[in-house]
N, C-alpha and C positions, 0 to 999 in steps of 0.2 A: 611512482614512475608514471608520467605520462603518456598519452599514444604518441607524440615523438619517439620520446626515447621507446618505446614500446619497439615502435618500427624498426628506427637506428640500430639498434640491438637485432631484430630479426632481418634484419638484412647484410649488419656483420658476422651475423652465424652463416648465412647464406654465402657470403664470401673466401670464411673460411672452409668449407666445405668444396667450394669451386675449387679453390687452390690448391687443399687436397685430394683430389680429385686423381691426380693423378700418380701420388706417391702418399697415402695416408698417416707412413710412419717416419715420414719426415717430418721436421723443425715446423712447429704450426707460425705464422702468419696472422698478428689480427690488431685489430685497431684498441691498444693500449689506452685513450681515453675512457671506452664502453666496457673494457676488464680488466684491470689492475694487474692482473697474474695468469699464467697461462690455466693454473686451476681454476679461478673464476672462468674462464673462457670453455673449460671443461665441465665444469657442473653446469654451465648454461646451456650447453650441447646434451650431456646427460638427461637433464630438467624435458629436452624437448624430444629425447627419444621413448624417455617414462612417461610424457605424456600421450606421444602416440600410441605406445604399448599397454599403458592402461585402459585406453579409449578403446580400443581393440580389443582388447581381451574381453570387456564391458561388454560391447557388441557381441563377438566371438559366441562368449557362453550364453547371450541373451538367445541368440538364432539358431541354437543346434541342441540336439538330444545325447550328442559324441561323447565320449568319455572326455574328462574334462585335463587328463593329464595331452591327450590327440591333440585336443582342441587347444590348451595353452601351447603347446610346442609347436603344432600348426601356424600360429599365429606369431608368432616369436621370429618364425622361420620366414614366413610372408614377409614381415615389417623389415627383415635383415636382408631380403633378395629385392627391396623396393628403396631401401635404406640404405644401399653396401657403403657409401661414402663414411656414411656417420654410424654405424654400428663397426667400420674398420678404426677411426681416425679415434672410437672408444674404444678401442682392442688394444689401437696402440701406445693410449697418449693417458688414460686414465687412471688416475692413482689410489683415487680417491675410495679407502678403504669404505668409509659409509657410504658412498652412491652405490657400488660394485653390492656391497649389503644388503641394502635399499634393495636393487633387481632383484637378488637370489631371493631375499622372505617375501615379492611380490610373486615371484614365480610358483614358488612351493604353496604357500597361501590360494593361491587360485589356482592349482594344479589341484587344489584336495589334498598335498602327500603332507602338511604339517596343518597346523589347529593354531589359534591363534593365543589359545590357553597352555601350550608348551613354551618352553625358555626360547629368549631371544636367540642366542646360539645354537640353539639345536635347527630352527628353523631356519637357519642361514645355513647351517651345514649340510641341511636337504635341499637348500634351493643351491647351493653350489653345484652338489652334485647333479641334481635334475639340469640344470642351466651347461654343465660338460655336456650330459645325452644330448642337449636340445642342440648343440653347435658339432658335434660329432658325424653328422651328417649335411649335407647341402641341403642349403634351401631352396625348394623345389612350389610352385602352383600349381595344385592342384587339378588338372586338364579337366571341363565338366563341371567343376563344382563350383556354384553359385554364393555369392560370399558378398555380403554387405557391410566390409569395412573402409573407413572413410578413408578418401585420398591423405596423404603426407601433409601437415602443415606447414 
């Protein structure tokens, strides 16, 4: 892929996003040449929330001494209170059992509560459940605390 289509594509995820905007678990809207399927459309909106969330979390645990189960679900919670368009329009529209995967063993994984030497499945069953706690509550910032992660891409 080119930086054209680089673009084209990041500014039709920008579109979809606009348009849900205002009802995220409606009928998505996008330009069928840049996605084939409304899945494709959805793992490339996934692809760009995982990449904020790992970037962050990178940061997160590089700049704090905090327990690091705080500190992932702090960070989780930020990106979803900065994000609500594109962490709802992936609440409601996402299917895709390996992306949904994918979060849970990145969460647990850098939460500390699974080992990367335990089975595939067990550590997806702890990042489920950590990933319910982390959404259980609203996402809130922090009033006072200084926080050096990168604006939204």
């Amino acid at each position: 892929m080119g930086w054209t289509d680089f673009y084209r594509r990041r500014d039709a995820l920008d579109a979809v996003l606009r348009a849900a905007a205002g009802d995220p678990a409606a009928p998505l809207t996008f330009d069928r040449d840049l996605f084939a399927t409304e899945e494709d459309l959805l793992l490339a909106l996934h692809y760009r929330w995982m990449r904020q969330l790992t970037g962050r979390l990178g940061t997160a645990l590089e700049d704090t001494d905090d327990d690091r189960v705080e500190t992932v679900t702090r960070t989780w919670r930020v990106l979803a209170a900065e994000q609500p368009v594109l962490r709802a329009v992936l609440d409601a529209h996402l299917t895709s059992t390996e992306a949904i995967e994918r979060e849970q063993r990145l969460l647990a994984l850098t939460a500390g509560l699974a080992e990367l030497s335990e089975p595939t499945a067990e550590i997806t069953r702890v990042g489920a459940a950590f990933a319910g706690l982390i959404r259980s509550a609203p996402a809130t910032l922090v009033p006072g605390r200084r926080r050096r992660l990168a604006k939204s891409a």
